[in-house]
Gaussian input, Z-matrix of N, CA and C with variables (Angstrom, degrees):
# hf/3-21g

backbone

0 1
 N
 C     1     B1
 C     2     B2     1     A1
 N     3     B3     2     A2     1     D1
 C     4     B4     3     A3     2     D2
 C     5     B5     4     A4     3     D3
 N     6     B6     5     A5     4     D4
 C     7     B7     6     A6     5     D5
 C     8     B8     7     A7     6     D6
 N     9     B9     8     A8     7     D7
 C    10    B10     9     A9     8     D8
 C    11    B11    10    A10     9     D9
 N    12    B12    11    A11    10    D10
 C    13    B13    12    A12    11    D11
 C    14    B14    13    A13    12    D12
 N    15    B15    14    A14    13    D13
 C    16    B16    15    A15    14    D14
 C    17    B17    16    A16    15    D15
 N    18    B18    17    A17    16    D16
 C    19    B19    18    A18    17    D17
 C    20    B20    19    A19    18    D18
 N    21    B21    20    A20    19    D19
 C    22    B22    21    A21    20    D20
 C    23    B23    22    A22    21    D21
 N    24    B24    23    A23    22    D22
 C    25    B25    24    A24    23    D23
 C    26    B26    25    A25    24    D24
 N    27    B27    26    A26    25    D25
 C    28    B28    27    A27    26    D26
 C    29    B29    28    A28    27    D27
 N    30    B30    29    A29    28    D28
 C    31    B31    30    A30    29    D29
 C    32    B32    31    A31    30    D30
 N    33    B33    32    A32    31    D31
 C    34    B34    33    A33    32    D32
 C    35    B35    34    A34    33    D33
 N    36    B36    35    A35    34    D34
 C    37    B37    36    A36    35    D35
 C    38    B38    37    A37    36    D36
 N    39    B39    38    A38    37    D37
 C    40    B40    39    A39    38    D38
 C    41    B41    40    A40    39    D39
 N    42    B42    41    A41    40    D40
 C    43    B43    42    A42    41    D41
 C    44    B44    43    A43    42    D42
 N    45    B45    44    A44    43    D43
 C    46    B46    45    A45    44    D44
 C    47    B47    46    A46    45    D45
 N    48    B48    47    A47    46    D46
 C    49    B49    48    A48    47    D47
 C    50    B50    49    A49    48    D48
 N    51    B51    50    A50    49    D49
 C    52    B52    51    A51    50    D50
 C    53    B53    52    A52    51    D51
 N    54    B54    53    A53    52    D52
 C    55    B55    54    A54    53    D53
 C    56    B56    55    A55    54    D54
 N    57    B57    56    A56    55    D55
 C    58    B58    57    A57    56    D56
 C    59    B59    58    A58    57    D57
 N    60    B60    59    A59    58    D58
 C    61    B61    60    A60    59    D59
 C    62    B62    61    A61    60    D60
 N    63    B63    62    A62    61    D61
 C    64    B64    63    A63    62    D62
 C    65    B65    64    A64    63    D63
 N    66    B66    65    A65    64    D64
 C    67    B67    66    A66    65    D65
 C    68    B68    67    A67    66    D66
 N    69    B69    68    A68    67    D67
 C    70    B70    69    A69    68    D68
 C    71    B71    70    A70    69    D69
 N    72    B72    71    A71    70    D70
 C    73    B73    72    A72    71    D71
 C    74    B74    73    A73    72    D72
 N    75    B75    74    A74    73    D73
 C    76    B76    75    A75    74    D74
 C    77    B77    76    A76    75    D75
 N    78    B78    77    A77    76    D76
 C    79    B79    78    A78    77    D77
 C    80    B80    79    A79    78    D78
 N    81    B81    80    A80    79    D79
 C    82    B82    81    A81    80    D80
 C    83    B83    82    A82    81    D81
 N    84    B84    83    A83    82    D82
 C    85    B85    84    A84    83    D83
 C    86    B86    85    A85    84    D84
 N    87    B87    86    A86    85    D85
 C    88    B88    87    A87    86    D86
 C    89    B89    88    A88    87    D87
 N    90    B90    89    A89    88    D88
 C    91    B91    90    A90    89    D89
 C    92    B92    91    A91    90    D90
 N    93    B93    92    A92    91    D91
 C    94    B94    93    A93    92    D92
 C    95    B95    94    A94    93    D93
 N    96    B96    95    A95    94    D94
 C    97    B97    96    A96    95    D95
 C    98    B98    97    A97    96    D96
 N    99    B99    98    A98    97    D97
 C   100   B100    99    A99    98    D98
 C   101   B101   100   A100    99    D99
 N   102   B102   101   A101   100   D100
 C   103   B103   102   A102   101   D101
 C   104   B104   103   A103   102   D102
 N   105   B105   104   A104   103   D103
 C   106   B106   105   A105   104   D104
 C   107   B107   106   A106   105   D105
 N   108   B108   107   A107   106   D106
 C   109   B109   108   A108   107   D107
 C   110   B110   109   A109   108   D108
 N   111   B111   110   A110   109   D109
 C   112   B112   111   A111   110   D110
 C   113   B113   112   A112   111   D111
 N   114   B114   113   A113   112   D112
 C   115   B115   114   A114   113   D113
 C   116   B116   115   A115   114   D114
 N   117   B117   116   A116   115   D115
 C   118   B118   117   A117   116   D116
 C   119   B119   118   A118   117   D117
 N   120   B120   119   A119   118   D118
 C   121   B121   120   A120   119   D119
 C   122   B122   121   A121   120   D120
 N   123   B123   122   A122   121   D121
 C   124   B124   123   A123   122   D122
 C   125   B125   124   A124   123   D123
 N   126   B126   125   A125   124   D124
 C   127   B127   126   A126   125   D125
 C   128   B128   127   A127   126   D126
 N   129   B129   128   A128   127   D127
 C   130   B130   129   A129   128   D128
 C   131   B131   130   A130   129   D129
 N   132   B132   131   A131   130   D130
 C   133   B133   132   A132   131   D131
 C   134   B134   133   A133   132   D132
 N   135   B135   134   A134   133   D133
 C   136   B136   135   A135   134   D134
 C   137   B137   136   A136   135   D135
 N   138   B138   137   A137   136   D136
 C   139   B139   138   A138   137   D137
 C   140   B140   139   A139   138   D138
 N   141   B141   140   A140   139   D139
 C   142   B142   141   A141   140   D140
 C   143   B143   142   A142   141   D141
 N   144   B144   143   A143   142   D142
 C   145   B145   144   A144   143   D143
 C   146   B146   145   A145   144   D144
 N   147   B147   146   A146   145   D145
 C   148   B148   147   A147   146   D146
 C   149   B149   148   A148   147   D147
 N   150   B150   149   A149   148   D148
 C   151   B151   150   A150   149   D149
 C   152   B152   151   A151   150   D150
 N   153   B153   152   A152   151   D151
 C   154   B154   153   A153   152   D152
 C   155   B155   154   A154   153   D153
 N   156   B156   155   A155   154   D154
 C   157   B157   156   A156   155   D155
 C   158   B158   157   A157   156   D156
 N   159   B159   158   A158   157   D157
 C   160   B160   159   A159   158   D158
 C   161   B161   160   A160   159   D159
 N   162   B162   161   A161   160   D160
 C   163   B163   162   A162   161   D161
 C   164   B164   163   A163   162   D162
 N   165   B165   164   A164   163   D163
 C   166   B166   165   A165   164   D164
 C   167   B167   166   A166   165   D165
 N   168   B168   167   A167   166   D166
 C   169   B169   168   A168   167   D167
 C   170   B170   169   A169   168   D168
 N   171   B171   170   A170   169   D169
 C   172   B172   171   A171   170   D170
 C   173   B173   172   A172   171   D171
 N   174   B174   173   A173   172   D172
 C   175   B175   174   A174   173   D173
 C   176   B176   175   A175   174   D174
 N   177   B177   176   A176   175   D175
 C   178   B178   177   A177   176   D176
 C   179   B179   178   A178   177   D177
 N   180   B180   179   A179   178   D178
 C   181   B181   180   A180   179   D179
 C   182   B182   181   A181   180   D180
 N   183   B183   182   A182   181   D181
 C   184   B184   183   A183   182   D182
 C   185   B185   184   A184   183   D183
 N   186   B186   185   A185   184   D184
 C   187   B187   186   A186   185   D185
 C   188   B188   187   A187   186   D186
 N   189   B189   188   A188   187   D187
 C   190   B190   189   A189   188   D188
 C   191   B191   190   A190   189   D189
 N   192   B192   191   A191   190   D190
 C   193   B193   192   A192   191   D191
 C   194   B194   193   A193   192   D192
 N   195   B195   194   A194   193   D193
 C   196   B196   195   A195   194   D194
 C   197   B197   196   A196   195   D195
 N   198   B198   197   A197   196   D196
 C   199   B199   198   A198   197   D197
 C   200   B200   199   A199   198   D198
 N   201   B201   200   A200   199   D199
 C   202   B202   201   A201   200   D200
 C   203   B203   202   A202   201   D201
 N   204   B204   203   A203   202   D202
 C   205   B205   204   A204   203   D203
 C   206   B206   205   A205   204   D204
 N   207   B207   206   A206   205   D205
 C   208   B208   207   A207   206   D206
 C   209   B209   208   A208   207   D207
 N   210   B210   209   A209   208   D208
 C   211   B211   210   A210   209   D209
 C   212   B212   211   A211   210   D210

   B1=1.4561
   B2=1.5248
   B3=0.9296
   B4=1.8392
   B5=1.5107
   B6=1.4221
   B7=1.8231
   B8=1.1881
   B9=1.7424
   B10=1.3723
   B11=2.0491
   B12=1.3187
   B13=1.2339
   B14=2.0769
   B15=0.7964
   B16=1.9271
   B17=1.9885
   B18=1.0516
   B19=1.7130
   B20=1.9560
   B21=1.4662
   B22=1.6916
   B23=1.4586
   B24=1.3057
   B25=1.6508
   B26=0.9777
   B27=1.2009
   B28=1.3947
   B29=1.7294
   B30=1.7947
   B31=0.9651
   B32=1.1446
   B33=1.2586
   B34=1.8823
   B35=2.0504
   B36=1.7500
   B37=0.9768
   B38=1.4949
   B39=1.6513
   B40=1.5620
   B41=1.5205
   B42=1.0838
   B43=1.7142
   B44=1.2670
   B45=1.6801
   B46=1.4044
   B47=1.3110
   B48=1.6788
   B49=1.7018
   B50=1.4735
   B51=1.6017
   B52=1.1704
   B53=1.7986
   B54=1.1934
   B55=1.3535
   B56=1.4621
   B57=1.1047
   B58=2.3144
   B59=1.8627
   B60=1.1571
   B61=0.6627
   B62=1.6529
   B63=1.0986
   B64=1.2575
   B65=2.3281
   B66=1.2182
   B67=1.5963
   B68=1.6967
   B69=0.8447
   B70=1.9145
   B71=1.2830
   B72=1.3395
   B73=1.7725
   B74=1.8109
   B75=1.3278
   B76=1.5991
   B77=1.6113
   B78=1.4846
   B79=0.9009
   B80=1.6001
   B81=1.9103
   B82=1.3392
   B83=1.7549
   B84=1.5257
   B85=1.7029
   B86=1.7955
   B87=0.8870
   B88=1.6816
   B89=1.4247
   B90=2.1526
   B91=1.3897
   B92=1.2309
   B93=1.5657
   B94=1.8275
   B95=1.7605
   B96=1.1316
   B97=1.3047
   B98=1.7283
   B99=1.2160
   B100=1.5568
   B101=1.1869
   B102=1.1214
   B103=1.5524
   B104=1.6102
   B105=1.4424
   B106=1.0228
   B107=1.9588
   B108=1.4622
   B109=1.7329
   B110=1.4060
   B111=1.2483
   B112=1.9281
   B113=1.5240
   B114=1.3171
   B115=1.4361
   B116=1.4230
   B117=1.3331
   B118=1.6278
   B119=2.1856
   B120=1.3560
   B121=1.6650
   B122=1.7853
   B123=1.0059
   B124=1.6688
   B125=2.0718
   B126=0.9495
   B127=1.6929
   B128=1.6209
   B129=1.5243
   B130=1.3093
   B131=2.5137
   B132=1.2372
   B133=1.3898
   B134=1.3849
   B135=1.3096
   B136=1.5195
   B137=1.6473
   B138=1.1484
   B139=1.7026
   B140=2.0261
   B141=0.9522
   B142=1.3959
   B143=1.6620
   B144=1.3705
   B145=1.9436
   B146=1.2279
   B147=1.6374
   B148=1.1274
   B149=1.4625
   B150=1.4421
   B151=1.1144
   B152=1.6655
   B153=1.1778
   B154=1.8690
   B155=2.1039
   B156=1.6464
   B157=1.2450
   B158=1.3078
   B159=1.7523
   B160=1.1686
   B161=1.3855
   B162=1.4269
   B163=2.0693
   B164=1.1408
   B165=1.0495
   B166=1.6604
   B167=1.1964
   B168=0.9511
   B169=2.0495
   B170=1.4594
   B171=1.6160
   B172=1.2528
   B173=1.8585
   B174=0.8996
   B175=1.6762
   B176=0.8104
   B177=1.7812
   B178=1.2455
   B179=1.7481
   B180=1.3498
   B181=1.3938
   B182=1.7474
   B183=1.1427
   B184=1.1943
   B185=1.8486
   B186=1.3038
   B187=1.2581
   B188=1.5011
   B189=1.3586
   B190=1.7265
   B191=1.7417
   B192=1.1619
   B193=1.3507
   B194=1.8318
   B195=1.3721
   B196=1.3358
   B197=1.1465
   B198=1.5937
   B199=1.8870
   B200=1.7446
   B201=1.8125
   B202=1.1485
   B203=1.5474
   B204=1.6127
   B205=1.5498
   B206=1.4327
   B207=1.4522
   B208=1.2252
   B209=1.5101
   B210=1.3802
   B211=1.2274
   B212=1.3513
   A1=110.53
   A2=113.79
   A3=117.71
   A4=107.17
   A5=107.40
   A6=87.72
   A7=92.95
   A8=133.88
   A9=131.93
   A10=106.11
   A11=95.81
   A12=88.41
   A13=93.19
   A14=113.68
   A15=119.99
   A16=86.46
   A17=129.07
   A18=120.54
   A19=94.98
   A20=122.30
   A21=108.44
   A22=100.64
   A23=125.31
   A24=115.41
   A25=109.30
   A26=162.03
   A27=160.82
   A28=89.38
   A29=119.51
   A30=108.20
   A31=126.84
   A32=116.55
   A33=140.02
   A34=82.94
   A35=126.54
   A36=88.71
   A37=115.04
   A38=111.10
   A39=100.62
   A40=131.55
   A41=109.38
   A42=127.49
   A43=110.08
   A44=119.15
   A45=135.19
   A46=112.78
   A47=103.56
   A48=117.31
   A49=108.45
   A50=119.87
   A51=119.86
   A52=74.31
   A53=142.78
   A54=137.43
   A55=91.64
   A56=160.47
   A57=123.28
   A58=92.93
   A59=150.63
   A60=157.40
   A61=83.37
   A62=147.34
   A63=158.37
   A64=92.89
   A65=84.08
   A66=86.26
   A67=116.55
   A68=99.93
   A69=103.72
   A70=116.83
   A71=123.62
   A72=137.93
   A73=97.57
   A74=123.08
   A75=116.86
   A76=89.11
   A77=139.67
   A78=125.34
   A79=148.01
   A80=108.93
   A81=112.00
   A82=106.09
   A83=104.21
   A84=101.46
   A85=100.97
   A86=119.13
   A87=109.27
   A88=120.37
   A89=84.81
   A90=132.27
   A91=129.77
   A92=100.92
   A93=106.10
   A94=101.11
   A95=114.51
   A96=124.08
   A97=114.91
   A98=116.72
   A99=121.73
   A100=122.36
   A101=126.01
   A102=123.51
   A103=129.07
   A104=109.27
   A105=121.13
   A106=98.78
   A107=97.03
   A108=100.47
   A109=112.73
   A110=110.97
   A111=124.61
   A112=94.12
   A113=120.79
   A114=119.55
   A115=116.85
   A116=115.95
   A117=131.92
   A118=91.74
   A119=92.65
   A120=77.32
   A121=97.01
   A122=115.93
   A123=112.84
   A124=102.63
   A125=112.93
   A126=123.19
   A127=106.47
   A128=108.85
   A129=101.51
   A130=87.12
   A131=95.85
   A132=94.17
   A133=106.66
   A134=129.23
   A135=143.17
   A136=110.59
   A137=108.10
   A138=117.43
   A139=103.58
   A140=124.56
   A141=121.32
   A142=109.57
   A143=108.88
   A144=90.42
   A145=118.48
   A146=116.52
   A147=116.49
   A148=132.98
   A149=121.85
   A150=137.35
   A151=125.53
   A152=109.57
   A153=138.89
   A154=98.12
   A155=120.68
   A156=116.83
   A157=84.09
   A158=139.12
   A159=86.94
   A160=162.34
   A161=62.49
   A162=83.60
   A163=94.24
   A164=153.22
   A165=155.24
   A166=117.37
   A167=115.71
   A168=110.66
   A169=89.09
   A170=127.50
   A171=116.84
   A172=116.51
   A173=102.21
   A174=106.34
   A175=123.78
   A176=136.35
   A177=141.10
   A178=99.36
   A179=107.89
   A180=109.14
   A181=123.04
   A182=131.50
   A183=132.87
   A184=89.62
   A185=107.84
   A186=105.47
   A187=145.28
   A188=98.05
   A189=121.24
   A190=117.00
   A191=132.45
   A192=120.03
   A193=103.33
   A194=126.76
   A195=114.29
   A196=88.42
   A197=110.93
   A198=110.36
   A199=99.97
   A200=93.26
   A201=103.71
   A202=106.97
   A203=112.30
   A204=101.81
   A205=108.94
   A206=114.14
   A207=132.28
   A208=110.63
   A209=127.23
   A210=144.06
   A211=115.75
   D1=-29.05
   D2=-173.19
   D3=-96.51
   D4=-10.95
   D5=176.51
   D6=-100.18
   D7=-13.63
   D8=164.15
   D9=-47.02
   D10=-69.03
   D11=-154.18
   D12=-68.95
   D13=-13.07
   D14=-176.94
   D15=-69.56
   D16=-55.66
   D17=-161.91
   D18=-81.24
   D19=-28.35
   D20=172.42
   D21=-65.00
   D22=-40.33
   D23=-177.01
   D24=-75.30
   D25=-11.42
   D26=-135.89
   D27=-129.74
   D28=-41.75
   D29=171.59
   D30=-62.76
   D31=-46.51
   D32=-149.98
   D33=-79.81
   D34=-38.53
   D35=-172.63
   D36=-90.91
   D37=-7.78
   D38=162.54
   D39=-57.89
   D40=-38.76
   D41=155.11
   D42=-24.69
   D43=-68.64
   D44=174.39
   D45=-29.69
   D46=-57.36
   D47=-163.15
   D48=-69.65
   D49=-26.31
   D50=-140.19
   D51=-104.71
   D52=-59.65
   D53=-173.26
   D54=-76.60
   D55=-31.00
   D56=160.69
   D57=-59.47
   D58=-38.29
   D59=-95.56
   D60=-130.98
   D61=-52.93
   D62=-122.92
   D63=-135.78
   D64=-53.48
   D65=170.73
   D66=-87.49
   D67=-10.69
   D68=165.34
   D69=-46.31
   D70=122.20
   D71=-160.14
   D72=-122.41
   D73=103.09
   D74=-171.00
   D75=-91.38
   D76=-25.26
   D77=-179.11
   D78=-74.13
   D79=11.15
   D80=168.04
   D81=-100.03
   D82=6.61
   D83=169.80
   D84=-97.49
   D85=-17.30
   D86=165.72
   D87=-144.54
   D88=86.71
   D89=145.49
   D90=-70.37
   D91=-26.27
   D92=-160.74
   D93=-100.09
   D94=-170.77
   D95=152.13
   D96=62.12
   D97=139.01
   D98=160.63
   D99=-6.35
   D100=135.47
   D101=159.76
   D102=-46.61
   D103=-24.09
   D104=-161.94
   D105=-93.71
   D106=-35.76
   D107=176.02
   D108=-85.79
   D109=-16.42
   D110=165.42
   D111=-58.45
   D112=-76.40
   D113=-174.94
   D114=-31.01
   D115=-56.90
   D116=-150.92
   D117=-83.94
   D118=-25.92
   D119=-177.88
   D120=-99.39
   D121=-21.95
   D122=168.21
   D123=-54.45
   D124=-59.85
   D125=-175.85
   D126=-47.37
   D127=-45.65
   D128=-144.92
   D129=-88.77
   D130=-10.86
   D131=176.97
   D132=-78.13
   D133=-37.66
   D134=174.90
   D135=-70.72
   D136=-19.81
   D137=168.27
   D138=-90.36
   D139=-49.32
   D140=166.70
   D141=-58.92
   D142=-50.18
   D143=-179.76
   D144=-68.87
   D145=-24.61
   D146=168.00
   D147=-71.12
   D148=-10.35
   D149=155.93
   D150=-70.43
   D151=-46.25
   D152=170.44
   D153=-55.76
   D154=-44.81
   D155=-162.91
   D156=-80.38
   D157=-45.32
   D158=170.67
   D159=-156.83
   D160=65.39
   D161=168.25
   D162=-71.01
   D163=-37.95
   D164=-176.63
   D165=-91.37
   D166=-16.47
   D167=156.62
   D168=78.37
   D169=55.44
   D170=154.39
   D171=-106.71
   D172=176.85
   D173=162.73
   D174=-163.24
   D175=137.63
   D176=-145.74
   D177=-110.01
   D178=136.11
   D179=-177.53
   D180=-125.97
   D181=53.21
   D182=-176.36
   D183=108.82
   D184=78.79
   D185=-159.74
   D186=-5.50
   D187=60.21
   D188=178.01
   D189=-121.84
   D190=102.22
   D191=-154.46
   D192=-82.55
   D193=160.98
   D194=-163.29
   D195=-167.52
   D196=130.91
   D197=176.04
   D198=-67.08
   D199=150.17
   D200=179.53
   D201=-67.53
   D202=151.64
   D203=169.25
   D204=-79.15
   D205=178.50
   D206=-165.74
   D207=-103.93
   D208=96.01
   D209=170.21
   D210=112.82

């Protein structure tokens, strides 16, 4: 009964991650600065999520992020 309700929480909070995750907007943090330093800080945020998907075994598919399946 407890690893039942331990794998619904584990779900409900992947759920969580995957919708901030899916509604995440990188573009009111680069307002400021050059186009050229807009770019380079746009990349280097897309180089950190891309690091974060995967330690977490996600993958983004027509920009919708979705845990990877298993095998």
């Amino acid at each position: 009964m407890a690893k039942s309700i331990s794998k619904r929480a584990g779900e409900a909070l992947s759920q969580q991650a995957l919708d901030a995750l899916n509604n995440f907007d990188l573009w009111p943090t680069l307002r400021v600065g050059t186009m050229g330093e807009r770019r380079h800080s746009l990349l280097r945020h897309e180089q950190r999520i891309e690091r974060v998907m995967d330690s977490i075994h996600l993958v983004r598919t027509q920009g919708v992020y979705t845990l990877r399946s298993a095998g």
